[in-house]
C-alpha positions as CSV (number, residue, x, y, z in Angstrom):
1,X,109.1,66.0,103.0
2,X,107.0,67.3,105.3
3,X,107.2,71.3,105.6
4,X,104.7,71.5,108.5
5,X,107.8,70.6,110.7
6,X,109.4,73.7,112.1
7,X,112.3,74.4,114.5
8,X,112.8,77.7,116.8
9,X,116.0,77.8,118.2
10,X,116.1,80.3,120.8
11,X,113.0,80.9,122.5
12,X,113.3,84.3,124.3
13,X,111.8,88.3,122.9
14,X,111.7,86.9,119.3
15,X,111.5,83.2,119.0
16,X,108.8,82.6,121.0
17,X,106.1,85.2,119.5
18,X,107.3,83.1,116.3
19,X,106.6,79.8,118.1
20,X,103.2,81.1,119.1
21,X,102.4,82.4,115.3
22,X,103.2,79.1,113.0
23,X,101.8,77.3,115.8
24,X,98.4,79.3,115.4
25,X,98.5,78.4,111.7
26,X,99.0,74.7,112.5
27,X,102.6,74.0,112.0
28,X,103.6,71.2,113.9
29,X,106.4,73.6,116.1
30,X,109.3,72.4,118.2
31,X,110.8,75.2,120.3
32,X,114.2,74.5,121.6
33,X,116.0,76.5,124.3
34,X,119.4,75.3,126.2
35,X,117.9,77.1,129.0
36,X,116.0,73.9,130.5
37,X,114.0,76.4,133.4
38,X,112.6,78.2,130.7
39,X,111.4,74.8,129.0
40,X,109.8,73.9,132.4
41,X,108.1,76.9,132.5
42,X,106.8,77.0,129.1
43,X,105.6,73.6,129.6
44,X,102.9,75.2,132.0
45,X,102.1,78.3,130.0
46,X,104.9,80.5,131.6
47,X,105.9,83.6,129.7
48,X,109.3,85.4,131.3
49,X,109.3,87.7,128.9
50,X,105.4,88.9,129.9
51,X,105.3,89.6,125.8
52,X,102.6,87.0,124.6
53,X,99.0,88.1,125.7
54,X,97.2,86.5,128.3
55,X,94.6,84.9,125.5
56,X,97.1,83.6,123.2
57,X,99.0,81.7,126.3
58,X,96.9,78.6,125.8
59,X,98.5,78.3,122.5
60,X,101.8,77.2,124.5
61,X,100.8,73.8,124.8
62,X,100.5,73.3,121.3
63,X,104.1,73.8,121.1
64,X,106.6,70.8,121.4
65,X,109.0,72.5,123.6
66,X,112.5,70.6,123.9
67,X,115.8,71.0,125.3
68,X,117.2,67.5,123.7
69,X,118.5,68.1,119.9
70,X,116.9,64.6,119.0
71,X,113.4,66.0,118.5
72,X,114.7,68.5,116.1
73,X,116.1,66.0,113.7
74,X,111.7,65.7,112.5
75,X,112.2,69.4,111.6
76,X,112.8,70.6,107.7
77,X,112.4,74.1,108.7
78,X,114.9,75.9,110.9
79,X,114.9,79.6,112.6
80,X,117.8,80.3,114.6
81,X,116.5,83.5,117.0
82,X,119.2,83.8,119.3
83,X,120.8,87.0,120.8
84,X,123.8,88.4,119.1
85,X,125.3,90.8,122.3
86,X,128.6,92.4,122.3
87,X,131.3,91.7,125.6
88,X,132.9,94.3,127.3
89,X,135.6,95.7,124.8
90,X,132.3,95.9,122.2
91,X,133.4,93.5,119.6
92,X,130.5,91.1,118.4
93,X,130.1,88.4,120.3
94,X,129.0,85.1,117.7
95,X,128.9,82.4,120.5
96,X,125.3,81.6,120.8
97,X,124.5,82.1,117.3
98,X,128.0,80.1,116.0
99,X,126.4,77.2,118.9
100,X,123.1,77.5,117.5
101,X,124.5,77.0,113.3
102,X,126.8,73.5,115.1
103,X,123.3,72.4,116.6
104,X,121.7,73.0,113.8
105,X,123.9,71.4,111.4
106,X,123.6,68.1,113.0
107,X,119.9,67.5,112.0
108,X,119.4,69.5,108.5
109,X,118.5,67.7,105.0
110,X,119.0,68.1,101.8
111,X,116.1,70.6,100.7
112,X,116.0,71.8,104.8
113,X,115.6,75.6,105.1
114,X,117.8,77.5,107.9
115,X,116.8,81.1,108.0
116,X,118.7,83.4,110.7
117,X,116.6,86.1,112.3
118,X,119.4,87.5,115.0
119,X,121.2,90.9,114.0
120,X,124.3,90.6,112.4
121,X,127.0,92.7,110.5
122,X,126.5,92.1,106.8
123,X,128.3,89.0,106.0
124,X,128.0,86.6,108.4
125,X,124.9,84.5,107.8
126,X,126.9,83.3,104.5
127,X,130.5,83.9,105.3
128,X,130.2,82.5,109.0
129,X,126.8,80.4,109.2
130,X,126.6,79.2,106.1
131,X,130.1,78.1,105.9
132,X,130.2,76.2,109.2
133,X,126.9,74.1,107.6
134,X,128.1,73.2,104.2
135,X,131.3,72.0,106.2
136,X,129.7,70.5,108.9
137,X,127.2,68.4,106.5
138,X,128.4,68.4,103.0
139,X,125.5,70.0,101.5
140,X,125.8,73.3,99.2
141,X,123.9,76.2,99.9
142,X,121.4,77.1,97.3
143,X,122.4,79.1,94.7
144,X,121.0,80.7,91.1
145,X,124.3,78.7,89.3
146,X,123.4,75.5,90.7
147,X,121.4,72.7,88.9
148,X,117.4,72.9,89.3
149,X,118.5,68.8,89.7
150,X,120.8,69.4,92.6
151,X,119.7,67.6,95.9
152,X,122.7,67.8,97.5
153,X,121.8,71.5,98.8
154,X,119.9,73.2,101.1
155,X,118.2,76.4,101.6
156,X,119.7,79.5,103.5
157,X,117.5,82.5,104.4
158,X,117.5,85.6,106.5
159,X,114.7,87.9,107.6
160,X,115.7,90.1,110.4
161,X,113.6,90.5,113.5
162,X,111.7,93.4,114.4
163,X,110.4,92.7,118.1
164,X,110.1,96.1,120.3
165,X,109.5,94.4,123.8
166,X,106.5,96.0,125.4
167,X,104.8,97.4,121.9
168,X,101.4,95.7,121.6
169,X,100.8,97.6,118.6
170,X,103.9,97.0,116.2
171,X,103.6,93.1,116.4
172,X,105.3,90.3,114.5
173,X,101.7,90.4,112.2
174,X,101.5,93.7,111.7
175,X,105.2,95.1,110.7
176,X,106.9,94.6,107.3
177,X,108.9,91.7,107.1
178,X,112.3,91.8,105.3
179,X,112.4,88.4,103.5
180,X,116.1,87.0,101.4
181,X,117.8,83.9,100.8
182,X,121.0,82.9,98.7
183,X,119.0,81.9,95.5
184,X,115.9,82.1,94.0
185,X,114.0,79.1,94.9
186,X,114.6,80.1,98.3
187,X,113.1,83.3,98.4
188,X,110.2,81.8,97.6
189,X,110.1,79.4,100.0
190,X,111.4,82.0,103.3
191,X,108.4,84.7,101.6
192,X,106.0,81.9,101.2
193,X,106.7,80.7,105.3
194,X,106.1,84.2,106.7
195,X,103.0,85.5,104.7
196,X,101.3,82.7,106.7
197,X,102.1,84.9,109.9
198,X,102.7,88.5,108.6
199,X,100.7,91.0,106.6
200,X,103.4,92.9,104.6
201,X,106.8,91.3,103.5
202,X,109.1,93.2,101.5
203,X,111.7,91.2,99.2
204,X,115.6,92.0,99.5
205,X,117.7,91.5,96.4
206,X,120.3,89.9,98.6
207,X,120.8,88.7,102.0
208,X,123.6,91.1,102.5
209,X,121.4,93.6,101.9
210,X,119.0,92.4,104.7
211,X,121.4,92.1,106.9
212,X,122.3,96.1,106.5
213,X,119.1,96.9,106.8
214,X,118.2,95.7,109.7
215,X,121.6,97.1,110.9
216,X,121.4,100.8,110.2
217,X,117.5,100.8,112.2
218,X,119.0,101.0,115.0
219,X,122.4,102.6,114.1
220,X,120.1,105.5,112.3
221,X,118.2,105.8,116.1
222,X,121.2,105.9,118.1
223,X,122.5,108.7,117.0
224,X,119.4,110.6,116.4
225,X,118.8,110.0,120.1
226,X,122.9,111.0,120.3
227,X,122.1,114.4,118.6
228,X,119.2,115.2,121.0
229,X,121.2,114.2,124.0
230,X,123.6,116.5,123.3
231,X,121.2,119.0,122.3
232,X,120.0,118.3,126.2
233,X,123.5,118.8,127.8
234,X,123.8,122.7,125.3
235,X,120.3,124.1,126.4
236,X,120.7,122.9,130.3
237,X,124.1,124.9,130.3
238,X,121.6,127.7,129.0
239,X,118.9,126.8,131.6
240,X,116.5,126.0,128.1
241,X,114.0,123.6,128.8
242,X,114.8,120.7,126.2
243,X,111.5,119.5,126.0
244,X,109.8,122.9,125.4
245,X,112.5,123.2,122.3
246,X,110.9,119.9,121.0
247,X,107.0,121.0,121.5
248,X,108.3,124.2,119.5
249,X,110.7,122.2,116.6
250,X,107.9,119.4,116.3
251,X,105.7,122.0,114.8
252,X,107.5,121.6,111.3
253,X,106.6,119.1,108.8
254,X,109.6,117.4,108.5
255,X,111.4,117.4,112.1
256,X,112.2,114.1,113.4
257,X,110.6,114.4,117.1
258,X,113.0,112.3,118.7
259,X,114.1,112.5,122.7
260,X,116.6,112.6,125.0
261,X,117.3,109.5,127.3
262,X,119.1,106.7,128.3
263,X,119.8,104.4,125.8
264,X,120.2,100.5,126.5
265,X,118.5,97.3,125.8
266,X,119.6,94.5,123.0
267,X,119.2,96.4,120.0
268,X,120.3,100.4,119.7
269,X,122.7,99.8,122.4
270,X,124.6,96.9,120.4
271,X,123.8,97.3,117.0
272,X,125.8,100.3,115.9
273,X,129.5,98.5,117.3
274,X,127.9,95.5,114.9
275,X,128.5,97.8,112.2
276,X,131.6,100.0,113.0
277,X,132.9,96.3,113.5
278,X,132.4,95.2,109.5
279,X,133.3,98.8,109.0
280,X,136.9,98.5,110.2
281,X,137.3,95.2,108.8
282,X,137.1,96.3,105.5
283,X,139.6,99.6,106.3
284,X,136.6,102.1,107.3
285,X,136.8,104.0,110.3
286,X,133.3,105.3,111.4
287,X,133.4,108.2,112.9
288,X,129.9,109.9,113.6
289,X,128.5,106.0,114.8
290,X,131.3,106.0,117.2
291,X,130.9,109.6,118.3
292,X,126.8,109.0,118.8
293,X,127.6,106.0,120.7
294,X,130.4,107.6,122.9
295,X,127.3,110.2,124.2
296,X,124.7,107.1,124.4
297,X,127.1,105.4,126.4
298,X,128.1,108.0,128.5
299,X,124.2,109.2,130.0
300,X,124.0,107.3,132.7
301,X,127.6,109.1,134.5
302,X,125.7,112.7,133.0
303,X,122.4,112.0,134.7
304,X,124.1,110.8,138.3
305,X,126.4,114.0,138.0
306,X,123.8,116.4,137.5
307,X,121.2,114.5,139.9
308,X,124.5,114.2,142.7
309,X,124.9,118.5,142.4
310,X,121.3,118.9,142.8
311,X,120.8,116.9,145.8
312,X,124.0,118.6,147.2
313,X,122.5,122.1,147.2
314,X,119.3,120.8,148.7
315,X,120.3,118.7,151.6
316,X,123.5,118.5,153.9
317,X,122.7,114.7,154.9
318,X,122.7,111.2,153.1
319,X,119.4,111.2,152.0
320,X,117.0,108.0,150.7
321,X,116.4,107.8,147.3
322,X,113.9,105.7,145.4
323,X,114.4,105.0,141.8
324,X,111.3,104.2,139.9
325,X,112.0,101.9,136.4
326,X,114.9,99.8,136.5
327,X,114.4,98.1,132.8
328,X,116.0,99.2,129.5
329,X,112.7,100.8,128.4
330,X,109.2,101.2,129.5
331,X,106.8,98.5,129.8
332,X,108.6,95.9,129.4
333,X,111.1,93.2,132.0
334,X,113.7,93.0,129.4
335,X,117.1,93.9,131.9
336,X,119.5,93.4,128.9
337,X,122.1,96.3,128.7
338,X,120.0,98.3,130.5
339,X,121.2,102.2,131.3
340,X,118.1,102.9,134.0
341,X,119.8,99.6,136.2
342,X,123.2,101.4,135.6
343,X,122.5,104.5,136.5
344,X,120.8,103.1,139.6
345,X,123.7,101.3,140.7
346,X,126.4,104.4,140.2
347,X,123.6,106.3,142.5
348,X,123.7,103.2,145.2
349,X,127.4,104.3,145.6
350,X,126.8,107.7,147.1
351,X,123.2,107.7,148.5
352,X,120.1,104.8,150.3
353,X,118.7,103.7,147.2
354,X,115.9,101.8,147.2
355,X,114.8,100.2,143.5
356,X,111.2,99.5,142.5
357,X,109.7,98.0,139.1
358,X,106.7,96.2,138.8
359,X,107.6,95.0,135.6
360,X,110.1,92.7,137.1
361,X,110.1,89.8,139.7
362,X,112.8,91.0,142.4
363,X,115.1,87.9,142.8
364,X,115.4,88.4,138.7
365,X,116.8,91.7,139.8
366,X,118.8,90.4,142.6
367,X,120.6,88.0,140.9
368,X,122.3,91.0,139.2
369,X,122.6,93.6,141.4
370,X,123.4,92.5,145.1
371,X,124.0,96.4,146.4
372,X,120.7,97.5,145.5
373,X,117.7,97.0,147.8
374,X,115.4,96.1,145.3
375,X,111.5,96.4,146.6
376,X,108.5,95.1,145.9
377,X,105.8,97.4,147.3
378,X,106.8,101.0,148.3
379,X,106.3,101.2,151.8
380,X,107.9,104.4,153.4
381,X,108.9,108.0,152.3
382,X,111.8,109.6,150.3
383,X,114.3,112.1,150.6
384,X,114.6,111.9,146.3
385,X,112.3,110.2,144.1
386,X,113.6,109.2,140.6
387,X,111.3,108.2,137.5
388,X,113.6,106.1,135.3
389,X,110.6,105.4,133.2
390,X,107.2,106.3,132.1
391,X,105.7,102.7,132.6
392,X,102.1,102.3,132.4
393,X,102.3,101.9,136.1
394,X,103.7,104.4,136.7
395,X,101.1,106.8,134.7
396,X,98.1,105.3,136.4
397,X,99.9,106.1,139.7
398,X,99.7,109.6,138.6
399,X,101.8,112.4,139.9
400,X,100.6,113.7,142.6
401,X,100.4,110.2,144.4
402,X,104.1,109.3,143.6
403,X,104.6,112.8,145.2
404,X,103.0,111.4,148.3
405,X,106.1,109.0,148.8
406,X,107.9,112.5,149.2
407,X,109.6,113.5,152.5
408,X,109.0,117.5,153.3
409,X,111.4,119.4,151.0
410,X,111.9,116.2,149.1
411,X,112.9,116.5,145.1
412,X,111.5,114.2,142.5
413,X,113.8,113.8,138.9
414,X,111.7,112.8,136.1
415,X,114.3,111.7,133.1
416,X,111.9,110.8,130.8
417,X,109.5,113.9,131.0
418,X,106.5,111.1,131.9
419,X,105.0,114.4,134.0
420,X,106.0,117.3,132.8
421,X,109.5,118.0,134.1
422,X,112.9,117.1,134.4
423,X,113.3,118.3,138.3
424,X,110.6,119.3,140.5
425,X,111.1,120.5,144.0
């Protein structure tokens, strides 16, 4: 058996920085997307996802990417990266990842290895996954009771991703790696895959237990980010500048310096309903998750109401509006559940909006939002100037030549205090 031959099913913010890394450390890699445009475009060294640095791009080619499930039947080494998203009501939504096990199941062995990366409620990568691919192939998942003999089995792992789209710094090298499987013998085998691309791995007891982990990450940051968004809404009502409270509480030791904003993207935004999900499934009803997610969620109606009464005692016409950052977070194109484009389009509805981000190619945008003029270069002046985001490009713009693109008595709203202030006139 050849172990050099790995799978990566799902090729997006976390499968392909994986595809990159074995590929680096000469494991013969077959990447595997439904999404046959992005396989065209990785064929010539195209990122979408603008996360793999220009130097390691060459690296691409070294990769077989496919579309066909034929290639992947070479493969004794499987890592199912797909996104786990929630639909409207917030319930999980399993689709992608319960289409990615079916794939999956018609092309393991006996002594494969399937290790899940996506984020799921605890429970599912044995009680869903790995149940659909012992019934699916007739093999047993390894356990600690089964016979050392046994070659009927194979091996089920889990090690949660930790991608933050746009960090250069915390990379899939440099973070700790949560490493488990379902016995023994497989532990060893999901640790001994990713100290080939990762400095630091840390060994779960269980896979459950990774699974919760990588759960309350982003459960534990939504509602910290809840409290200080609340904390934002109290002090405004006492005309106290929030960010001057932080400066002053950050001073202490042990204060958690977290801030106020809008919170979207594929991760905090989705994670916590992952949880209360399991939670109610087992007779638990969360209550502070809920209650943190409830003001998360809310944000983007807050920031248009308090924007709408500002522009009403400054101007007595419809006035054009620019909104800067358009992406869940700064410096990054990820568009995924993202509160900046939703507060942008419940803005649209009352006022000229015009929508710039140079982090994103425009007809990307377009496909989503037909009502917004979305821009590519900022041509004209505005009534009302919004920064959404503190993207690099933004910064190296500097202040005072976005202020430029102000009309005479124009306002600019900075939500994410990128230059000094929430509202400056």
């Amino acid at each position: 058996m050849n172990k050099k031959n790995i799978a990566i099913i799902g090729l997006g913010y976390v499968g392909l920085p994986l595809a990159i890394s074995f590929v680096k450390k000469n494991f013969n890699v077959f990447g595997y997307d439904i999404d046959k445009s992005k396989i065209k475009e990785l064929k010539n060294c195209h990122d979408r996802t603008n996360e793999i640095e220009k130097k390691s791009l060459k690296n691409l080619r070294k990769i077989n990417f496919v579309s066909r499930i034929n290639y992947l039947k070479k493969c004794n080494i499987f890592i199912i990266t797909v996104p786990t998203p929630v639909d409207k009501n917030n319930i999980p939504d399993l689709r992608s990842l319960i289409d990615a096990t079916n794939l999956v199941s018609r092309c393991i062995k006996p002594l494969d290895l399937v290790v899940y990366e996506s984020t799921v409620y605890p429970g599912t990568t044995t009680e869903i996954c790995g149940n659909i691919l012992e019934k699916k192939t007739n093999l047993k998942i390894s356990n600690n009771t089964l016979s050392k003999k046994e070659k009927n089995l194979f091996y089920l792992g889990y090690s949660p991703e930790r991608i933050n789209p746009g960090d250069r710094v915390h990379n899939l090298q440099n973070v700790c790696k949560l490493v488990s499987a379902s016995s023994e013998a497989g532990v060893k085998l999901v640790k001994d895959l990713y100290k080939k691309i990762c400095k630091n791995i840390h060994i779960c007891s269980s896979i459950e237990i990774a699974e919760s982990a990588k759960i309350i990450e982003n459960t534990q940051r939504d509602l910290n980010i809840a409290l200080i968004n609340e904390l934002q809404m109290i002090f405004e009502k006492m005309n106290i500048n929030i960010y001057d409270v932080l400066d002053a509480a950050k001073t202490k030791w042990n204060f958690l310096n977290f801030q106020p904003g809008l919170v979207g993207g594929h991760c905090i935004g989705v994670d916590p309903y992952y949880l209360t999900y399991k939670a109610k499934k087992i007779g638990h009803k969360p209550k502070l998750i809920l209650a943190g997610r409830y003001i998360n969620d809310e944000m983007p109606n807050y920031f248009k109401k308090k924007i709408l009464n500002l522009i009403k005692k400054k101007f007595n016409k419809k006035v054009n509006l620019l909104f800067m950052g358009l992406t869940f977070k700064e410096n990054c194109n990820d568009l995924r559940n993202s509160k900046n484009l939703e507060l942008c389009s419940l803005l649209s509805k009352d006022f000229l909006v015009d929508a710039y981000d140079p982090n994103m190619r425009m007809n990307n945008f377009k496909k989503i939002e037909k009502k917004i003029n979305f821009i590519n270069k900022i041509k004209k002046k505005y009534d009302v100037i919004i920064i959404a985001l503190p993207h690099n490009n933004f910064i190296k713009m500097g202040f005072n030549n976005i202020k430029k693109l102000l009309k005479k008595n124009g306002i600019i709203f900075d939500l994410k205090n990128t230059f000094g202030k929430f509202f400056i006139s």
